[in-house]
N, C-alpha and C positions, 0 to 999 in steps of 0.2 A: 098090215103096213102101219106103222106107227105113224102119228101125227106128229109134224115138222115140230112145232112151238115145244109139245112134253121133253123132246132132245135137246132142245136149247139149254144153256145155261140159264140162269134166272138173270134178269136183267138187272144192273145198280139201283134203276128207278124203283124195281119192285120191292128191291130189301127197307126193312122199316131200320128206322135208326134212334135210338131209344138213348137219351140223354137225361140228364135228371133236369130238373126244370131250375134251379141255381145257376148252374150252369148255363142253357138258355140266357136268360136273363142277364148273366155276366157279359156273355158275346155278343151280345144286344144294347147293351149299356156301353160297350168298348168302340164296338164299329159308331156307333152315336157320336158318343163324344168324340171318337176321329173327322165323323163325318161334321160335325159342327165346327171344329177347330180347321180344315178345308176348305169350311163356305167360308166364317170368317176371314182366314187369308183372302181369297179370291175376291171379297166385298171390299177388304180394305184395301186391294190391287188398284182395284178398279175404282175407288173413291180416290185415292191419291193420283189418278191421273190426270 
């Protein structure tokens, strides 16, 4: 009898994802400065109230 888990598919979690590290960094620097141009809306919301 084979074991349950060997017939599974491989889960998304287990697949490795291999990106150049440029890259990284780019996506990292982009979500950033989105995220910072965000807060500052939000502070200047809330200051001008």
């Amino acid at each position: 009898m084979q074991n349950r888990l060997e017939s599974e598919k491989p889960s998304v979690w287990k697949m490795q994802v291999r990106a150049s590290f440029k890259k990284v960094v780019a996506f990292d620097l982009l979500f950033l400065g989105l995220g910072a141009m965000i807060g500052a809306g939000i502070l200047a919301a809330i200051l001008h109230l």
